[in-house]
C-alpha positions in Angstrom: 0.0 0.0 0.0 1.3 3.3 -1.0 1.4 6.4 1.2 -1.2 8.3 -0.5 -4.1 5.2 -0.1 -4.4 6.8 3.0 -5.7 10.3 1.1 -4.9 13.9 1.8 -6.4 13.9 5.5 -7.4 11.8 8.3 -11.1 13.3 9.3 -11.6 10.1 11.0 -11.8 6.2 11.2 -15.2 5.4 9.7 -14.0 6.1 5.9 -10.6 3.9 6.7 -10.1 0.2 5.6 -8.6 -2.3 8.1 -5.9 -2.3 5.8 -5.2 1.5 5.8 -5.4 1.5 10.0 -3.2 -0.9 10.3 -0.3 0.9 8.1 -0.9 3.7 10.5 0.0 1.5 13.2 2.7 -0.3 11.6 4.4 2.8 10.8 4.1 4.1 14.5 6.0 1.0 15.6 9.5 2.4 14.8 8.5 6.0 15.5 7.7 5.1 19.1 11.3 4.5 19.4 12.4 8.0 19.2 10.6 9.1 22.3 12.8 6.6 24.5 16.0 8.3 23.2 18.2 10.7 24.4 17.6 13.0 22.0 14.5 12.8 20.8 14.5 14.6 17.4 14.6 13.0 13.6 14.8 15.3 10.4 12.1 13.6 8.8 9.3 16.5 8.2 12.1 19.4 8.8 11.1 22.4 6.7 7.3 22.1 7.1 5.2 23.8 9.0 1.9 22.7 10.6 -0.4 24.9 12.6 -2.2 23.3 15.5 -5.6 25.4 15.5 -7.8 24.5 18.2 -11.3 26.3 18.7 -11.5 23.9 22.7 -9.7 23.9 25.3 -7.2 20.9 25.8 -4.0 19.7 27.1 -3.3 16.3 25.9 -4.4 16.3 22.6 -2.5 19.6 21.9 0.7 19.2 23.7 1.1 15.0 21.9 0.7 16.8 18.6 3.4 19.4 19.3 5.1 16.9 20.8 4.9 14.9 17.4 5.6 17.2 15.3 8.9 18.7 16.8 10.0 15.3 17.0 9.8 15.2 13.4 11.4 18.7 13.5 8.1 20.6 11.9 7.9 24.3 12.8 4.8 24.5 14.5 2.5 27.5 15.1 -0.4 27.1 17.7 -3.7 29.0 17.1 -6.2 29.2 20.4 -9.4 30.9 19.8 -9.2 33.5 22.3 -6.0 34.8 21.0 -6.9 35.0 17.4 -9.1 36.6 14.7 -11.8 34.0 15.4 -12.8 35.8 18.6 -13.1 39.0 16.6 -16.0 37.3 14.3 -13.5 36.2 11.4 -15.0 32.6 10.0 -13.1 29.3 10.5 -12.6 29.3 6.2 -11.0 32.6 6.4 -8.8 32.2 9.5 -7.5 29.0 7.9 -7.2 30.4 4.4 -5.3 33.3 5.8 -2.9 30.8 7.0 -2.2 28.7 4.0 -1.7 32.0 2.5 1.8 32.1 4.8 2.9 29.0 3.2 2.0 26.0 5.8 1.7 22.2 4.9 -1.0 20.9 7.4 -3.5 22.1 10.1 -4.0 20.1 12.7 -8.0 21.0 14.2 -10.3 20.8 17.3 -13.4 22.2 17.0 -17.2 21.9 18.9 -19.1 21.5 16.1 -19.0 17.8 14.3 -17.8 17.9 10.8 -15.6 21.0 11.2 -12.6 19.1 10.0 -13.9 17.8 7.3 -15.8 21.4 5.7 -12.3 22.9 6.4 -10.5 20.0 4.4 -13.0 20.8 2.0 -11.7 24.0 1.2 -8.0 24.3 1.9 -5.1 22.7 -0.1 -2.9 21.5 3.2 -3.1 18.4 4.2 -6.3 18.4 7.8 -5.7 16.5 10.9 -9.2 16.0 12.9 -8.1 16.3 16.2 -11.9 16.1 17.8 -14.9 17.7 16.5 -17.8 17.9 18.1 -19.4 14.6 19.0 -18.1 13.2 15.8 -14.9 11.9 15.6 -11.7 11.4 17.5 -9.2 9.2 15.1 -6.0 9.9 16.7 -7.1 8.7 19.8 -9.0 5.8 18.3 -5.7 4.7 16.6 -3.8 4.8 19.9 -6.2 2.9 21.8 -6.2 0.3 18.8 -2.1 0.1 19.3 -1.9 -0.2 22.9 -4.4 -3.0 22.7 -2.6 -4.9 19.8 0.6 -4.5 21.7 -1.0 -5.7 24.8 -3.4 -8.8 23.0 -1.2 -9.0 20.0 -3.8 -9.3 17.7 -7.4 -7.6 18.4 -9.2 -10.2 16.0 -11.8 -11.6 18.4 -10.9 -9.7 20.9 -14.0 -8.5 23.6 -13.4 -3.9 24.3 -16.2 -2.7 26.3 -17.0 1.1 25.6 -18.6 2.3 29.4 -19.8 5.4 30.7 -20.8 8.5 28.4 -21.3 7.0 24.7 -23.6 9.6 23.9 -21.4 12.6 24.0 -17.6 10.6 22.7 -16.1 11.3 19.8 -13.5 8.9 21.0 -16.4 5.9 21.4 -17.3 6.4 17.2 -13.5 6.1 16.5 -12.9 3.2 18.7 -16.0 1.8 17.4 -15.3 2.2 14.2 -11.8 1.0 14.8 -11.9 -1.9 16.6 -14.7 -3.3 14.2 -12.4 -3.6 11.3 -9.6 -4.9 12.5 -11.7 -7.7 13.8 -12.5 -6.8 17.6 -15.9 -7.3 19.4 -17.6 -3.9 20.8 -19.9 -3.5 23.6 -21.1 -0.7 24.8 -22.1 -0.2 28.6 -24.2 3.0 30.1 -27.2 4.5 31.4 -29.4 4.5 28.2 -30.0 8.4 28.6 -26.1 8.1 28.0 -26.3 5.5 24.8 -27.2 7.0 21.0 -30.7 6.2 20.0 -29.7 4.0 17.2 -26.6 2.0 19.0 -28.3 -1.1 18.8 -28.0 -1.1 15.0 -24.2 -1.0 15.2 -23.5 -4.2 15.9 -22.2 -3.9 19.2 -23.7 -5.7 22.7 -25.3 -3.5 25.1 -25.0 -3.7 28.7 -27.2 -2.3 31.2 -25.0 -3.2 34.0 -21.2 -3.0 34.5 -20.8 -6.0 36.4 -21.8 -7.9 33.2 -19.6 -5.8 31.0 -16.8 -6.5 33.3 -17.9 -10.2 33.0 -17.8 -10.4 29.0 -14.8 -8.0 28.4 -11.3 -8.6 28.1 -10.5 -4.9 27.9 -12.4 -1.4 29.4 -12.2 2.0 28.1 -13.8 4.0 30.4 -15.2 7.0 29.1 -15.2 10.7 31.1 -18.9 11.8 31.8 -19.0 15.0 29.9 -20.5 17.0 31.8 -19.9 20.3 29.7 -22.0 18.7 26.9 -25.0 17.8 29.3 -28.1 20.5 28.4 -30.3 18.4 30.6 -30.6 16.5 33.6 -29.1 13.0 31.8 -27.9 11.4 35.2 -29.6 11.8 38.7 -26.4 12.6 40.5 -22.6 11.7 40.1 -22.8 9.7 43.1 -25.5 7.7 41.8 -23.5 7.2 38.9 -20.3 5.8 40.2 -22.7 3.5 42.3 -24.5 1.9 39.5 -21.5 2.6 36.7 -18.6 3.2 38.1 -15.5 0.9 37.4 -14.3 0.4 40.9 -11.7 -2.4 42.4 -14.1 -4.5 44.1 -16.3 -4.8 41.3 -12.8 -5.8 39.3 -12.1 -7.9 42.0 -15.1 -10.2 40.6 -14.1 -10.5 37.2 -13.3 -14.1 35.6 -10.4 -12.7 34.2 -7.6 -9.7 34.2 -8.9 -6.8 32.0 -6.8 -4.4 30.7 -8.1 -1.2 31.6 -8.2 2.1 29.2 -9.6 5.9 29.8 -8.7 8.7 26.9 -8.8 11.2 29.6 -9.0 13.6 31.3 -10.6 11.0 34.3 -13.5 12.5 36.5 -11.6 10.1 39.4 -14.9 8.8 42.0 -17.0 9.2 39.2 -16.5 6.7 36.0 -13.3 5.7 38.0 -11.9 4.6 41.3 -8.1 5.9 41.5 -7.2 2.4 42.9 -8.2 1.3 39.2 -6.6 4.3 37.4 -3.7 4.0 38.5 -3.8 -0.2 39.5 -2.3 -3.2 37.5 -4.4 -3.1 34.8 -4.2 0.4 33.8 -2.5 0.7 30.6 -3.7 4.7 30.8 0.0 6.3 30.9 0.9 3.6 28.0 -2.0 5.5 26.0 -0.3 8.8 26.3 3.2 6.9 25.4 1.1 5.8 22.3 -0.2 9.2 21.3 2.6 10.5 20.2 4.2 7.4 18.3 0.7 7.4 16.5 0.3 11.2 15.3 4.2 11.1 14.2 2.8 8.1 12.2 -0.1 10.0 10.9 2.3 13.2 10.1 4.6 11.2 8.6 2.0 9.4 6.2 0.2 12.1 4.8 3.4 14.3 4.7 4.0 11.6 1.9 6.4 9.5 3.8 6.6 6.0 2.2 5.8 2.9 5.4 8.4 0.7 3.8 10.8 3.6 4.8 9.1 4.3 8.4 12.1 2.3 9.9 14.5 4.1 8.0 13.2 7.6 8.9 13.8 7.2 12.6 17.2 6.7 11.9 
């Protein structure tokens, strides 16, 4: 497969074949080498420039991208909305055309509202990185879920990931849905229903009412955060009532048939979705995640910068 089957952007996970995922995480195999080196630095995009434009607030996402891309030795720009034109009333086509007009090679986005990444890909010539829009899509972090369980199951054919908590309001649940599906993997999905799309039933995905029988069927858990900024009504009767009836806590662990390997995307509402003695027990392969982030969006840089994967190895070098 050459580096341009995987086309000018990644908007998300849902237009990708198995065969195209799994080059991404092939090529972030030798990438995730440079982070464990002294110096961690490779020429391999030196001379481009990539601007990370995000219209939400975040940490982790934004700070594995920069990460990433000075790695590869990019020059990176970032764009916050309250520092820039946007807040002035300028559009999202304009700010973005105004900066391919200074010469840059990629924008990397985050934006509220679903699809943004794919109307501004739409319309620009450099190469669009969805980094979360709205409720949509999350495919960066669905691809580094997908390699820390591959490197933890070796193969995710057959393999049983339970989605818990807010399904509703994840961007991160699509792409790991979407994911996991075509490499092989089977999805539940476990939640209040008030928390659960409308149609989740016609995904082909199990549905759990109750966590203990999640935690019974599941080999793996990614726990997702309630979102609470995205609630416009009353979709839970209380947090505490939620961490009673949903919450992934050790004692309920404690039950399981087997070990499960146990994920969150983050940022954690800890007492809430999850007990700290879980976050941060055995089974947590949460910091591994972050490890995984940036091996993953090097990967993605890389590939659409027009990198060839045969060379991947090569290019760390």
């Amino acid at each position: 497969m050459s580096a341009a089957a995987i086309g000018k952007d990644l908007l998300g996970l849902a237009h990708l074949s198995a065969e195209q995922i799994t080059l991404i995480l092939d090529t972030a195999v030798p990438f995730k080498e440079i982070s464990e080196r002294a110096i961690k630095k490779v020429p391999t995009l030196r001379g481009m420039t990539i601007v990370n434009l995000f219209f939400e607030a975040s940490t982790r996402t934004r700070i594995s991208f920069e990460f990433a891309e000075k790695r590869l030795s990019a020059d990176t720009v970032n764009v916050a909305v309250s520092g820039s034109s946007v807040s002035k009333g300028e559009t999202l086509v304009d700010t973005a055309r105004n900066l391919e007009a200074m010469k840059i090679d990629m924008v990397v986005i985050r934006h509220p509202s679903s699809g943004a990444a794919r109307f501004l890909a739409d319309r620009i010539q450099s190469n669009v990185i969805n980094a979360g829009d709205g409720t949509h899509e999350h495919p960066t972090q669905g691809l580094l879920d997908l390699l820390t369980l591959r490197e933890r199951f070796g193969s995710l054919t057959g393999l049983r990931v339970c989605l818990c908590g807010d399904v509703l309001h994840s961007r991160v649940a699509r792409s790991n849905l979407w994911g996991l599906q075509k490499l092989g993997a089977e999805v539940g999905v476990c939640g209040p229903r008030s928390l659960l799309p409308n149609a989740i039933d016609e995904l082909g995905v199990r549905v759990f009412s109750r966590i203990e029988e999640a935690i019974e069927w599941a080999q793996a858990l990614n726990i997702l955060r309630l979102q609470l900024e995205r609630m416009q009504a009353g979709y839970i009767p209380s947090l505490r009532e939620y961490n009673r009836v949903f919450g992934v806590t050790r004692e309920r662990l404690d039950r399981a048939p087997r070990d499960i390997v146990i994920m969150h995307p983050g940022p954690m509402n800890r007492g809430v979705e999850i007990d700290s003695d879980v976050a941060d027990g055995p089974h947590s392969v949460i910091l591994e995640q972050v490890t995984n982030g940036v091996a993953v969006r090097m990967a993605v840089l890389y590939l659409l910068a027009g990198g060839r994967p045969e060379l991947a190895e090569a290019a760390k070098g």
